[in-house]
PDB file of N, CA, C and O in Angstrom:
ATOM      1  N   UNK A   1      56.004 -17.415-106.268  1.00  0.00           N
ATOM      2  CA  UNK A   1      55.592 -17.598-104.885  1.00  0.00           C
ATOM      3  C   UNK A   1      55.626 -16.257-104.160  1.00  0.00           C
ATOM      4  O   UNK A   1      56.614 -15.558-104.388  1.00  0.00           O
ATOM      5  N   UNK A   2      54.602 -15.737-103.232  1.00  0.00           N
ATOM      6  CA  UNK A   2      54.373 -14.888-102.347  1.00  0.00           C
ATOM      7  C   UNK A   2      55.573 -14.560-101.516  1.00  0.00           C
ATOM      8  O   UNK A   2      56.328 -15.531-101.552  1.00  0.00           O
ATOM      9  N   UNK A   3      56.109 -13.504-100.713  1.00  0.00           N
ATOM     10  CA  UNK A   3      57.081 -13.546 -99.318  1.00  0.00           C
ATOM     11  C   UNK A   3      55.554 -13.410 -98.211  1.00  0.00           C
ATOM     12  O   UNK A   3      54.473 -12.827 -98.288  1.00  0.00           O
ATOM     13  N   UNK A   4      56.127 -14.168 -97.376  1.00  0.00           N
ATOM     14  CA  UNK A   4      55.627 -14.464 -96.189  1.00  0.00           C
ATOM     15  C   UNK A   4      55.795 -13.317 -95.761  1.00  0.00           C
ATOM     16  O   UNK A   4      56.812 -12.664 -95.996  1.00  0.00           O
ATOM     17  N   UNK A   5      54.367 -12.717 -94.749  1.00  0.00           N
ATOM     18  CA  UNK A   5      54.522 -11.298 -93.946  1.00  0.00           C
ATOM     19  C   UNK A   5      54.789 -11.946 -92.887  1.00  0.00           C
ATOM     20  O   UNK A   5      54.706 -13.169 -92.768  1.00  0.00           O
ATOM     21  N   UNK A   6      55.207 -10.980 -91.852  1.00  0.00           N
ATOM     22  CA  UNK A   6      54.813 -10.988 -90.555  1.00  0.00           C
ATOM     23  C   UNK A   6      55.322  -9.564 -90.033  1.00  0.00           C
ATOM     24  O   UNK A   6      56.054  -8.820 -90.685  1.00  0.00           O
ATOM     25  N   UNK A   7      54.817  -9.300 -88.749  1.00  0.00           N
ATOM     26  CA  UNK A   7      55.174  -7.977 -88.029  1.00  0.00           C
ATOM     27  C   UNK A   7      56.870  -8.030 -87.447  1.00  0.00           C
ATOM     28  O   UNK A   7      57.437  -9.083 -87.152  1.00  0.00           O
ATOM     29  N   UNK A   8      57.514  -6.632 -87.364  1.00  0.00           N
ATOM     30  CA  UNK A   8      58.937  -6.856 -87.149  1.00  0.00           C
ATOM     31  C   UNK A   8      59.013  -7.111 -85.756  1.00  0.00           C
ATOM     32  O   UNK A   8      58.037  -6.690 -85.134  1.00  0.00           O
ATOM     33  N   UNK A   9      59.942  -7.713 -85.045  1.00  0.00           N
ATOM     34  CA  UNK A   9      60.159  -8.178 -83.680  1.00  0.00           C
ATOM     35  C   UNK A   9      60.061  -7.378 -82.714  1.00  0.00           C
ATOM     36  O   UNK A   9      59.552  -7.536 -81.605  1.00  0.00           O
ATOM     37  N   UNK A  10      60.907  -5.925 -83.480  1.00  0.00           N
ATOM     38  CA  UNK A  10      60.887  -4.684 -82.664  1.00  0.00           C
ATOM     39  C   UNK A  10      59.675  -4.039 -82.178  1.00  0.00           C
ATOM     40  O   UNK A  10      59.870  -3.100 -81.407  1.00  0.00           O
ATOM     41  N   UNK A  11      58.378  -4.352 -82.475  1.00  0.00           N
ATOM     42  CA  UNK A  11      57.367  -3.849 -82.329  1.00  0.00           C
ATOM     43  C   UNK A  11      56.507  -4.079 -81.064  1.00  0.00           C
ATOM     44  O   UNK A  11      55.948  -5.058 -80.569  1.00  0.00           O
ATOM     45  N   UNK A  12      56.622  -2.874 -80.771  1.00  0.00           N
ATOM     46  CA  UNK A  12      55.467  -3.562 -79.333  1.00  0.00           C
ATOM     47  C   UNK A  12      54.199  -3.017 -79.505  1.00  0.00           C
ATOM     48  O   UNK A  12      53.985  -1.869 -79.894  1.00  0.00           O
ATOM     49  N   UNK A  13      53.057  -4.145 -79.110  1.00  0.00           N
ATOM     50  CA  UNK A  13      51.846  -3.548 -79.423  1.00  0.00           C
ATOM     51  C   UNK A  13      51.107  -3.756 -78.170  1.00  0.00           C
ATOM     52  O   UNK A  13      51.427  -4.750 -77.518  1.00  0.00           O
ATOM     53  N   UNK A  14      50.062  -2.901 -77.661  1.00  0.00           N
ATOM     54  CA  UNK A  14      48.751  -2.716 -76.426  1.00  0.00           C
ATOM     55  C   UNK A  14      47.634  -2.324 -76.958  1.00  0.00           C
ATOM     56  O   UNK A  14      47.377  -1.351 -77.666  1.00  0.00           O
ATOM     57  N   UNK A  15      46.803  -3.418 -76.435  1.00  0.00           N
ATOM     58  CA  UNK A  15      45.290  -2.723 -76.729  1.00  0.00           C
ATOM     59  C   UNK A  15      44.956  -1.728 -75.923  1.00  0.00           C
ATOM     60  O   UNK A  15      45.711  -1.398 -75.009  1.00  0.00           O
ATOM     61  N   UNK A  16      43.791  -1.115 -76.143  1.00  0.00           N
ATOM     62  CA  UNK A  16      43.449   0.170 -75.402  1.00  0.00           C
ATOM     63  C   UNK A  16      42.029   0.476 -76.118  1.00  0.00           C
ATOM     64  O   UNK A  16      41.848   1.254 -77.055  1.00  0.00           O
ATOM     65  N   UNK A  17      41.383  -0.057 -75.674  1.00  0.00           N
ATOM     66  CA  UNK A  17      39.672   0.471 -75.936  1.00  0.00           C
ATOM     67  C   UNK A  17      39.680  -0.682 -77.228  1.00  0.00           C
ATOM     68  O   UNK A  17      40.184  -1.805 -77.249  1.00  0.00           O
ATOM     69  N   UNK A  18      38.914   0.060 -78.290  1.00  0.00           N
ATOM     70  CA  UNK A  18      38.928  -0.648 -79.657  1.00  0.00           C
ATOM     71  C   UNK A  18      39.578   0.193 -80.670  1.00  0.00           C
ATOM     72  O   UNK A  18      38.979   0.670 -81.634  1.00  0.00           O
ATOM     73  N   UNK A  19      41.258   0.414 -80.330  1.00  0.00           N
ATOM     74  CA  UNK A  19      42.384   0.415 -80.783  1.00  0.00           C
ATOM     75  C   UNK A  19      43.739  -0.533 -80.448  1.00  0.00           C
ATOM     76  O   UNK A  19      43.441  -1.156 -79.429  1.00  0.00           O
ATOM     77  N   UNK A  20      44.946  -0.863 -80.824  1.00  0.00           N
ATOM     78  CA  UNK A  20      45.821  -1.383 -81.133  1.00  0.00           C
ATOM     79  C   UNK A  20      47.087  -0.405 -80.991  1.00  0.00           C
ATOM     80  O   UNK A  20      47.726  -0.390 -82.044  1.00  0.00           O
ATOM     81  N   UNK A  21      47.703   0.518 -79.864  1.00  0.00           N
ATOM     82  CA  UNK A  21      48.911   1.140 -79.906  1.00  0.00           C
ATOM     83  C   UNK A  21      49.873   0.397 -80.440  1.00  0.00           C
ATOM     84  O   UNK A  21      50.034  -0.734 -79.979  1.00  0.00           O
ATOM     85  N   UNK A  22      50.688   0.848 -81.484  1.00  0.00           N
ATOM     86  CA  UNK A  22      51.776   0.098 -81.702  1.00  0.00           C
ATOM     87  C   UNK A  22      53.236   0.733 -81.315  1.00  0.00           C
ATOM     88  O   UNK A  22      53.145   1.922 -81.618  1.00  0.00           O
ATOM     89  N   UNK A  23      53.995   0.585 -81.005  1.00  0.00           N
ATOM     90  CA  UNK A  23      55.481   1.460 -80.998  1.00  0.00           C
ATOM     91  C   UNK A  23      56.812   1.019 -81.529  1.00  0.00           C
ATOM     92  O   UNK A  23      57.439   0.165 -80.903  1.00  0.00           O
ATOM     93  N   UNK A  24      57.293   1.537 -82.638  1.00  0.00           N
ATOM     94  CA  UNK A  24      58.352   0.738 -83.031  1.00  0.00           C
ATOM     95  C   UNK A  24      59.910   1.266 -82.382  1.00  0.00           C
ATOM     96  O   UNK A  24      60.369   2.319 -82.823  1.00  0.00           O
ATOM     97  N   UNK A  25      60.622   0.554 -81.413  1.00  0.00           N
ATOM     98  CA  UNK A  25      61.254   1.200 -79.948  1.00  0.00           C
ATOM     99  C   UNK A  25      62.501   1.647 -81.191  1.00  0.00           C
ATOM    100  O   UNK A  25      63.162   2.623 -80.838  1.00  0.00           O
ATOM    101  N   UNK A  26      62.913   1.023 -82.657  1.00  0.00           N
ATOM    102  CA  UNK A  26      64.162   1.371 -83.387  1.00  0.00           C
ATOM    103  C   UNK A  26      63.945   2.381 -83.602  1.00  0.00           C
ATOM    104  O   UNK A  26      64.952   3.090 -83.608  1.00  0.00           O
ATOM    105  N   UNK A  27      62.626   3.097 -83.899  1.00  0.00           N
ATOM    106  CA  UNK A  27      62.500   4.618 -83.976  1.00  0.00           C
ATOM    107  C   UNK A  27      62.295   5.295 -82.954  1.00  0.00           C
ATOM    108  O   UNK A  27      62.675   6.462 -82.864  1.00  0.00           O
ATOM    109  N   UNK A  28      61.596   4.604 -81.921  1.00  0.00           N
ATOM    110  CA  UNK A  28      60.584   5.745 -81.037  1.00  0.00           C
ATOM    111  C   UNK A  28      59.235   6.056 -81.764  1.00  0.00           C
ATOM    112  O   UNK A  28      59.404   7.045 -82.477  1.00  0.00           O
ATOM    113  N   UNK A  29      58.274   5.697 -81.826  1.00  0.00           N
ATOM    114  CA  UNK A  29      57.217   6.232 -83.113  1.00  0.00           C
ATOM    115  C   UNK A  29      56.158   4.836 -83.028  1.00  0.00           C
ATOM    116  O   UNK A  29      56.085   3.615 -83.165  1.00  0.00           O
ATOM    117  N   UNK A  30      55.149   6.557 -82.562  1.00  0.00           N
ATOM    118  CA  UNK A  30      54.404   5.841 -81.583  1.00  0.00           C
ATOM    119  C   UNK A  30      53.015   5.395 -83.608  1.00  0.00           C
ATOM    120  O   UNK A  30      53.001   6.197 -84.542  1.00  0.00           O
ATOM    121  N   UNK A  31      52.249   4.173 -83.617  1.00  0.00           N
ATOM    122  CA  UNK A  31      50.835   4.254 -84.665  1.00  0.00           C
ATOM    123  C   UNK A  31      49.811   3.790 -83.468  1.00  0.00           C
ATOM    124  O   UNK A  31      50.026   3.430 -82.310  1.00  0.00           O
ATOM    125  N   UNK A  32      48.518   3.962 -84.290  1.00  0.00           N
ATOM    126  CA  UNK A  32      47.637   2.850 -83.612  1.00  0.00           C
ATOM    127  C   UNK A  32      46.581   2.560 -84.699  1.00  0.00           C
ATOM    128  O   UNK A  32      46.178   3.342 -85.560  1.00  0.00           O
ATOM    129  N   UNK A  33      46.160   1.088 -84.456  1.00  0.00           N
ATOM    130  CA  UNK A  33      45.086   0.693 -85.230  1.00  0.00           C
ATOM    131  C   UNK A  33      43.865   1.002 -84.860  1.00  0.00           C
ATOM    132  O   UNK A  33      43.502   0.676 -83.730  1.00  0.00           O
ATOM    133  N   UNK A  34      43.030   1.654 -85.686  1.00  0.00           N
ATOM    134  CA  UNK A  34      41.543   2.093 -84.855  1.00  0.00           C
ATOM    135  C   UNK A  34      40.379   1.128 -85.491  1.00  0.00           C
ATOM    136  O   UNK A  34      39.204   1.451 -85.314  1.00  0.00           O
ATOM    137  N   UNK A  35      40.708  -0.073 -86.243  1.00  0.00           N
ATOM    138  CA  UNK A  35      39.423  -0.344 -87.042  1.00  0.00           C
ATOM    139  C   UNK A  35      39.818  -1.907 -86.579  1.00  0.00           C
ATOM    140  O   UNK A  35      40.846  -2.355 -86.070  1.00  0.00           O
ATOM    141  N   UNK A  36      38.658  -2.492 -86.943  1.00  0.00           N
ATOM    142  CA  UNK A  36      38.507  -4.220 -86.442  1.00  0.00           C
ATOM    143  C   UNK A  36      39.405  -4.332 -87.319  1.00  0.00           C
ATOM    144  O   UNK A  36      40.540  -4.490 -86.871  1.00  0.00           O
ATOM    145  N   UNK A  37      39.237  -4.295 -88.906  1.00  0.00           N
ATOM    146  CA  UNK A  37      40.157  -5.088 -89.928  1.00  0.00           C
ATOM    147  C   UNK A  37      41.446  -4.834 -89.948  1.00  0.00           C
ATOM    148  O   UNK A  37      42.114  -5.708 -90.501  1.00  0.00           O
ATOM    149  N   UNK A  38      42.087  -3.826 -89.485  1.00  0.00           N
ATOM    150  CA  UNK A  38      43.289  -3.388 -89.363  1.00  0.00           C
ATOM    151  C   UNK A  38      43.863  -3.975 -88.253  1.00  0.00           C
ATOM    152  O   UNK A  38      45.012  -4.364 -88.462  1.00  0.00           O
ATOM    153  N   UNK A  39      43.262  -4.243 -86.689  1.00  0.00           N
ATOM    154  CA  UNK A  39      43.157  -4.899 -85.920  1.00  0.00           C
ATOM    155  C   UNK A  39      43.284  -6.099 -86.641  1.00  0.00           C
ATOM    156  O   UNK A  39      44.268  -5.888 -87.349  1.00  0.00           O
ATOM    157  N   UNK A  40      42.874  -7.240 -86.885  1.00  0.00           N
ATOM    158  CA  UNK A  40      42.592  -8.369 -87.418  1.00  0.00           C
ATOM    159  C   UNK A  40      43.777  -8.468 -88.352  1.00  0.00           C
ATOM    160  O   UNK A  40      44.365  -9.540 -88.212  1.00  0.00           O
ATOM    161  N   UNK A  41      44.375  -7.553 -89.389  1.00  0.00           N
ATOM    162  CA  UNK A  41      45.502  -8.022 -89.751  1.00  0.00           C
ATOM    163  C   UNK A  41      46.411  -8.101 -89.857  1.00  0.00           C
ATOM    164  O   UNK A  41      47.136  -8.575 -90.731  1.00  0.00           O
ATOM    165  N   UNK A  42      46.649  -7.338 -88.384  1.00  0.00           N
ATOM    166  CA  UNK A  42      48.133  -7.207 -87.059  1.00  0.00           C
ATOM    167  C   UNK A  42      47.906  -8.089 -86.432  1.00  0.00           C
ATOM    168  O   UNK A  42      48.964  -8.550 -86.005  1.00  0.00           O
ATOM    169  N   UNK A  43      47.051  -8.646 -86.097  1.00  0.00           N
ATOM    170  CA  UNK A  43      46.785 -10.283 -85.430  1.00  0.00           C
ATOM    171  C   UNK A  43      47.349 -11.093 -86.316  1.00  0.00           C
ATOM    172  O   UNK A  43      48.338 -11.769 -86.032  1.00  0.00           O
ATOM    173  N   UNK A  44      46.872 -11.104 -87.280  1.00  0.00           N
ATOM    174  CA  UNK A  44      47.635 -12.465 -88.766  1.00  0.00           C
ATOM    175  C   UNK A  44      48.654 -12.525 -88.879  1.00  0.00           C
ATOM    176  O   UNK A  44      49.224 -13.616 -88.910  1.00  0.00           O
ATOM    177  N   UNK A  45      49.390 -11.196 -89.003  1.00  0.00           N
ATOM    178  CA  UNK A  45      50.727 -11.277 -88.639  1.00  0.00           C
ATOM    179  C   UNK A  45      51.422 -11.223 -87.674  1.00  0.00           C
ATOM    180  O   UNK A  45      52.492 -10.617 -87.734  1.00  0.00           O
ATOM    181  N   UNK A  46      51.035 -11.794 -86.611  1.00  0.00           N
ATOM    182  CA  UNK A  46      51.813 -12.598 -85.785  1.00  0.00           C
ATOM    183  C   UNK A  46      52.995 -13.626 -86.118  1.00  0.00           C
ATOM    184  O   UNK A  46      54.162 -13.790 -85.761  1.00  0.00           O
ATOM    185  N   UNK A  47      51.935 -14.329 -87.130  1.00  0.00           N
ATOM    186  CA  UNK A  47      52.755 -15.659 -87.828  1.00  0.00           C
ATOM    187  C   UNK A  47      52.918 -15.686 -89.384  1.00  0.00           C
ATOM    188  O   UNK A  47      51.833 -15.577 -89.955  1.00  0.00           O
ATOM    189  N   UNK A  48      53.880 -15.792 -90.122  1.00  0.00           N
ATOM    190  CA  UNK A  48      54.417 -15.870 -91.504  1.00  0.00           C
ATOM    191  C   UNK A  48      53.416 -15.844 -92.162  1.00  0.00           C
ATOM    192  O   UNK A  48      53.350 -16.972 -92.650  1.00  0.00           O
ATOM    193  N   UNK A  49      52.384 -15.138 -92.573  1.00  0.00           N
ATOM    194  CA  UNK A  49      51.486 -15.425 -94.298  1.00  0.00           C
ATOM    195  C   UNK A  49      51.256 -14.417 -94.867  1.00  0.00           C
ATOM    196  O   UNK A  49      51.284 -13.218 -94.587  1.00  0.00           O
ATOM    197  N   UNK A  50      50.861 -15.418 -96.287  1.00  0.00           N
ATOM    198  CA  UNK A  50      51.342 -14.942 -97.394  1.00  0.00           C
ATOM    199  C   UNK A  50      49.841 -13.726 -97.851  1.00  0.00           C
ATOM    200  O   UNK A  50      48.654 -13.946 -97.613  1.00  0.00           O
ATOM    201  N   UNK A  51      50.272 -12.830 -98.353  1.00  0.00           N
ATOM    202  CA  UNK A  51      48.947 -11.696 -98.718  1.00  0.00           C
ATOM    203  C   UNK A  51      47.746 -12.464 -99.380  1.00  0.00           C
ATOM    204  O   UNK A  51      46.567 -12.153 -99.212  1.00  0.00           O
ATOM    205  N   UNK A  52      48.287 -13.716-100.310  1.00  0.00           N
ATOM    206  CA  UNK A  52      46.754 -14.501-100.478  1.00  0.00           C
ATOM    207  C   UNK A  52      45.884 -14.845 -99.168  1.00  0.00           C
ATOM    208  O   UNK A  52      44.716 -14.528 -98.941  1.00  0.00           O
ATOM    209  N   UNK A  53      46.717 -15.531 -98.425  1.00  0.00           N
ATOM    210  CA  UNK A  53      46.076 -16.235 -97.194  1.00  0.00           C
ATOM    211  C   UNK A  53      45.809 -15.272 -96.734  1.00  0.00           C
ATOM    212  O   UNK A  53      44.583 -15.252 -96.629  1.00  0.00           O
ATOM    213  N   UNK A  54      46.389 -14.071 -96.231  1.00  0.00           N
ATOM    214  CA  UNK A  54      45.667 -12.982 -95.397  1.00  0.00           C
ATOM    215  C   UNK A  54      44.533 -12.455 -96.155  1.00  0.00           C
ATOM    216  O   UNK A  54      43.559 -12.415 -95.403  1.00  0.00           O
ATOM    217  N   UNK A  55      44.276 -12.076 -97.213  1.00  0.00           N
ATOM    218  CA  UNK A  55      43.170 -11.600 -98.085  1.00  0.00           C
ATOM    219  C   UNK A  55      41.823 -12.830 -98.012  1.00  0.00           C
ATOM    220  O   UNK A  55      40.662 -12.430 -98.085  1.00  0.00           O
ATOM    221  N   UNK A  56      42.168 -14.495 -97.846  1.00  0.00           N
ATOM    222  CA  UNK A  56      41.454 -15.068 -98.082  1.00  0.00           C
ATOM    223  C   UNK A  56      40.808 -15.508 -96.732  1.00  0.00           C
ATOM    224  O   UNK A  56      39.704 -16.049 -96.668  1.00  0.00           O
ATOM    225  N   UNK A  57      41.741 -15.172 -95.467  1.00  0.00           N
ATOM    226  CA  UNK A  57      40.723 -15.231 -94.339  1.00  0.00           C
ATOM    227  C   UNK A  57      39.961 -13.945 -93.538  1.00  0.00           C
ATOM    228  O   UNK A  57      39.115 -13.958 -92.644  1.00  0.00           O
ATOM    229  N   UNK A  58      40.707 -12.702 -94.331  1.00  0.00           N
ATOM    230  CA  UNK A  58      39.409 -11.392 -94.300  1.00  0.00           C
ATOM    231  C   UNK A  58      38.281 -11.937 -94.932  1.00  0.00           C
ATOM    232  O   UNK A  58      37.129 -11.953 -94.501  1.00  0.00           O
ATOM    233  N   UNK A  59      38.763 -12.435 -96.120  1.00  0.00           N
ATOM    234  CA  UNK A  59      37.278 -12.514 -97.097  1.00  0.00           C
ATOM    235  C   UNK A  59      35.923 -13.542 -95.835  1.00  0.00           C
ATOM    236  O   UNK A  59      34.783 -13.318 -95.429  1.00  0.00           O
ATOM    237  N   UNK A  60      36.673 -14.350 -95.703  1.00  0.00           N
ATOM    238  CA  UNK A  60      35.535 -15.263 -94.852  1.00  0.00           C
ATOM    239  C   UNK A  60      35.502 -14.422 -93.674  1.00  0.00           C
ATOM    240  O   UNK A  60      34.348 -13.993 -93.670  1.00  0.00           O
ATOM    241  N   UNK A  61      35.883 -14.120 -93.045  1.00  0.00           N
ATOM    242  CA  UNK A  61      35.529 -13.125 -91.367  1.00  0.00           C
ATOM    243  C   UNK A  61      35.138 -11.673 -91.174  1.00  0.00           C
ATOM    244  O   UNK A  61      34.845 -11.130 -90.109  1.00  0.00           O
ATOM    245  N   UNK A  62      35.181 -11.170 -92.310  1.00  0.00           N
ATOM    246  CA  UNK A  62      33.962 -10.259 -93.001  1.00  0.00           C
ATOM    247  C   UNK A  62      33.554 -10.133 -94.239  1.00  0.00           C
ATOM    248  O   UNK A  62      33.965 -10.726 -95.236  1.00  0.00           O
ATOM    249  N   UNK A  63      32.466  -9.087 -94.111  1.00  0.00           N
ATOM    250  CA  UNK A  63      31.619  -9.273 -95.191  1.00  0.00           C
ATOM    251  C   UNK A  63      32.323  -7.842 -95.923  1.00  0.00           C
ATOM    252  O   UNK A  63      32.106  -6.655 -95.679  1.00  0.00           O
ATOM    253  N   UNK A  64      33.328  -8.551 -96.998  1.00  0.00           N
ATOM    254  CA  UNK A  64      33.764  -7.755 -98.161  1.00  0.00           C
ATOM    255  C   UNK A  64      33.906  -8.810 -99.250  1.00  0.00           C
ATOM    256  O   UNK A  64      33.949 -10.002 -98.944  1.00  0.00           O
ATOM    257  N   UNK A  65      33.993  -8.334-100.720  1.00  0.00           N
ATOM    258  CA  UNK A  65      34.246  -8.551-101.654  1.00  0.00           C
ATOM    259  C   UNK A  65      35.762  -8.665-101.900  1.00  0.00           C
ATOM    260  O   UNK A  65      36.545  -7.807-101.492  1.00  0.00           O
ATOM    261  N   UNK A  66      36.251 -10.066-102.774  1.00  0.00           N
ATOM    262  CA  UNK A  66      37.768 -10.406-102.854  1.00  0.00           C
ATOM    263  C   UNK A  66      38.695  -9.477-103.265  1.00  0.00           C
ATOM    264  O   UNK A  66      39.899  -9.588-103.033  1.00  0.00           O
ATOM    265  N   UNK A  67      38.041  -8.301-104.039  1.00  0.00           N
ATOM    266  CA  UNK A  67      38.789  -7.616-104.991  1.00  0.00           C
ATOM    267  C   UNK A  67      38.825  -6.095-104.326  1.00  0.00           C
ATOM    268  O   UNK A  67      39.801  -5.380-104.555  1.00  0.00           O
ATOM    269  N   UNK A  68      37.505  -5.521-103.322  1.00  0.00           N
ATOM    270  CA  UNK A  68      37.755  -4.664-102.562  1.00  0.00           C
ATOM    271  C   UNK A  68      38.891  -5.202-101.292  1.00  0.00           C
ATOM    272  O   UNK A  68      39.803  -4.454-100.942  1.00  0.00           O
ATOM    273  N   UNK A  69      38.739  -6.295-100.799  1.00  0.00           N
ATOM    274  CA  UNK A  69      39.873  -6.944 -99.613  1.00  0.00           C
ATOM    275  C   UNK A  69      41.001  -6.822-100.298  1.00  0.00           C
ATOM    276  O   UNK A  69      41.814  -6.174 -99.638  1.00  0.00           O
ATOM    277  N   UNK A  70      41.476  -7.208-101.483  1.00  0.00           N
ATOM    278  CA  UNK A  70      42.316  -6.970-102.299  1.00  0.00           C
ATOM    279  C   UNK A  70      43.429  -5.440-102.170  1.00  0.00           C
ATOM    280  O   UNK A  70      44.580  -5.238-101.783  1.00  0.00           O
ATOM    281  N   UNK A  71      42.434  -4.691-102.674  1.00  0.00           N
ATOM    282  CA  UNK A  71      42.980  -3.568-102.579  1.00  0.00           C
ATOM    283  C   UNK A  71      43.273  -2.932-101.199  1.00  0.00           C
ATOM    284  O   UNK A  71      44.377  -2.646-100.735  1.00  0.00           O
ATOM    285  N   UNK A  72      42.256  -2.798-100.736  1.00  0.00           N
ATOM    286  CA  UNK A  72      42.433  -2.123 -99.567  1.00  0.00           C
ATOM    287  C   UNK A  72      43.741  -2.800 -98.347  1.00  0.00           C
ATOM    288  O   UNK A  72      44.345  -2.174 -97.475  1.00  0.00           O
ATOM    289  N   UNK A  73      43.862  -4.548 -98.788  1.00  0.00           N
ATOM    290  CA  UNK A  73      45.080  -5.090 -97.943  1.00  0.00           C
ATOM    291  C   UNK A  73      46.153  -4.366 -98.534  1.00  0.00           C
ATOM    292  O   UNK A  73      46.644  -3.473 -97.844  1.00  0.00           O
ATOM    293  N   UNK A  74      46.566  -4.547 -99.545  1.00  0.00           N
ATOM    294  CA  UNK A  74      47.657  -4.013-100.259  1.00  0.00           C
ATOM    295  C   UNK A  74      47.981  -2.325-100.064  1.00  0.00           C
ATOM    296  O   UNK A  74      49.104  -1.822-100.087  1.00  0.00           O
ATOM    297  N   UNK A  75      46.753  -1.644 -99.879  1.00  0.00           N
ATOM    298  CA  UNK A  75      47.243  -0.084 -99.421  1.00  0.00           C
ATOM    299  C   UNK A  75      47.532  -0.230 -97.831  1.00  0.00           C
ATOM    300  O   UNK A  75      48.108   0.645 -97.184  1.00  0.00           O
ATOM    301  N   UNK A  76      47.090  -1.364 -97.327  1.00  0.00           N
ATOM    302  CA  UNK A  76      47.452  -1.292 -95.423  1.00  0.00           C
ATOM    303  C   UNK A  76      48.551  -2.044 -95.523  1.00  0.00           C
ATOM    304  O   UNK A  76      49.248  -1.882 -94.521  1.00  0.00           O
ATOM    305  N   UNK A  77      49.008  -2.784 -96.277  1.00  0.00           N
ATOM    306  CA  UNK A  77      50.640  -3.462 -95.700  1.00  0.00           C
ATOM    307  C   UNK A  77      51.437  -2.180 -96.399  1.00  0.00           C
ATOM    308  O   UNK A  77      52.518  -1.990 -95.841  1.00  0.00           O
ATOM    309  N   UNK A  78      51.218  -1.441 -97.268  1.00  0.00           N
ATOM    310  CA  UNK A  78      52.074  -0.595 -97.794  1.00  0.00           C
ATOM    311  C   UNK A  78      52.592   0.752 -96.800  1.00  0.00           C
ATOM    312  O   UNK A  78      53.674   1.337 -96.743  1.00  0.00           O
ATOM    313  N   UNK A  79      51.449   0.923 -96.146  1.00  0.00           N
ATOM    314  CA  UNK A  79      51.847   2.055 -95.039  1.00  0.00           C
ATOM    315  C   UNK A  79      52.797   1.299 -93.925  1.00  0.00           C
ATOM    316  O   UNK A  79      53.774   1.751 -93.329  1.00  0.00           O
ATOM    317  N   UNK A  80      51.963  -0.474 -93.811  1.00  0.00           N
ATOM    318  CA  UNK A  80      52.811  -0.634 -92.903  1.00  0.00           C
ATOM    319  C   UNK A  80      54.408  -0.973 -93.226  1.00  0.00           C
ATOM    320  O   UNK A  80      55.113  -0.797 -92.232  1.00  0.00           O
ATOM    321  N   UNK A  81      54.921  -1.295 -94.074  1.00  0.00           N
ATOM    322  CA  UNK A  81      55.635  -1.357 -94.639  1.00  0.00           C
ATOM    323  C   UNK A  81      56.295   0.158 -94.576  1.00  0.00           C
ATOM    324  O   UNK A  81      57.359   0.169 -93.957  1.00  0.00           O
ATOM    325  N   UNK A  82      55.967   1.152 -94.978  1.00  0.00           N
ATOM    326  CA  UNK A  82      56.379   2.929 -94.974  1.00  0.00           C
ATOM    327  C   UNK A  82      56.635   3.130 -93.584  1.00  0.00           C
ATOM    328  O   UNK A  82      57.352   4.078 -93.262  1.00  0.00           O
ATOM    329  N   UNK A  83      56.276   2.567 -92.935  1.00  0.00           N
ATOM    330  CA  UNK A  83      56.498   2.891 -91.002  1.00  0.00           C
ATOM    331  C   UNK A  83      57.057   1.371 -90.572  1.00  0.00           C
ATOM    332  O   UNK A  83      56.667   0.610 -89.687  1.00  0.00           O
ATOM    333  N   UNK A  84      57.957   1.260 -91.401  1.00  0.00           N
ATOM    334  CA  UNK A  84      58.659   0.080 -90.823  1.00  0.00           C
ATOM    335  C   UNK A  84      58.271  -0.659 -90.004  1.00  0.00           C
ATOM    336  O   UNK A  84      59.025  -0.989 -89.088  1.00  0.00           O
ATOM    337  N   UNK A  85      56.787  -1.212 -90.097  1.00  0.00           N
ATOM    338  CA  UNK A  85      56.257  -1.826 -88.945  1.00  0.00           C
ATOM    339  C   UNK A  85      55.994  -3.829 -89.763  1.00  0.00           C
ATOM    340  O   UNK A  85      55.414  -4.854 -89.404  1.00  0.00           O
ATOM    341  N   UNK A  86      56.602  -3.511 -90.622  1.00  0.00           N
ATOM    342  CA  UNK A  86      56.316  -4.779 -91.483  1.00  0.00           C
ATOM    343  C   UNK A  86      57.289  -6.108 -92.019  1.00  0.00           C
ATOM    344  O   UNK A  86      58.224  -5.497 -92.538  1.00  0.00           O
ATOM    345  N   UNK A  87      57.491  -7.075 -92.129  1.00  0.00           N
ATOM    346  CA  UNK A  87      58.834  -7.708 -92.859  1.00  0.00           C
ATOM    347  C   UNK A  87      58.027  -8.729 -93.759  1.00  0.00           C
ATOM    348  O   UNK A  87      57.044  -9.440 -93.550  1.00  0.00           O
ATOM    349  N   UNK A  88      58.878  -8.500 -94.885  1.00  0.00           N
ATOM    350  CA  UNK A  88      58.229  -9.284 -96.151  1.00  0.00           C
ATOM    351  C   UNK A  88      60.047 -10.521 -96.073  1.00  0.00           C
ATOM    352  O   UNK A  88      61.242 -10.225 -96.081  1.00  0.00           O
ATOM    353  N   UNK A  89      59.323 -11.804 -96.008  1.00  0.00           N
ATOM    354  CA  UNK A  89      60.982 -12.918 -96.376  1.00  0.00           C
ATOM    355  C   UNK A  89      60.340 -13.780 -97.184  1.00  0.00           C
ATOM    356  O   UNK A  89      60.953 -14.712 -97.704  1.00  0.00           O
TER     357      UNK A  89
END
């Protein structure tokens, strides 16, 4: 079985144009999201799911291939994950 994502509590996020400021206040340290899909899967994690389910409702809400969504999710939870902006339970 998968761990459920979601974003850490500590995180505060603001839109601002068609970006996503994020700030994580345990560090001070400021990211921002600049792209719809990256956008879109800081939205998902709002609430507990699992990297299938997140991969399988990119796949339907844009136009990518399962195995490019694939990869490319897995290199974006990994940074987020590297900037402590992530919790895997």
């Amino acid at each position: 079985m998968m761990p459920f994502l979601h974003r850490k509590s500590e995180i505060l996020a603001a839109p601002l144009a068609d970006t996503i400021l994020l700030m994580n206040v345990t560090v001070g340290r400021y990211h921002s999201l600049m792209n719809p899909v990256a956008t879109r899967i800081w939205e998902l994690l709002a609430d507990p799911i699992d990297e299938a389910e997140l991969i399988a409702r990119l796949v339907a809400e844009f136009e990518v291939a399962p195995e490019d969504c694939r990869r490319e999710v897995s290199s974006f939870l990994a940074k987020l994950r590297e900037r402590d902006l992530l919790v895997d339970d």
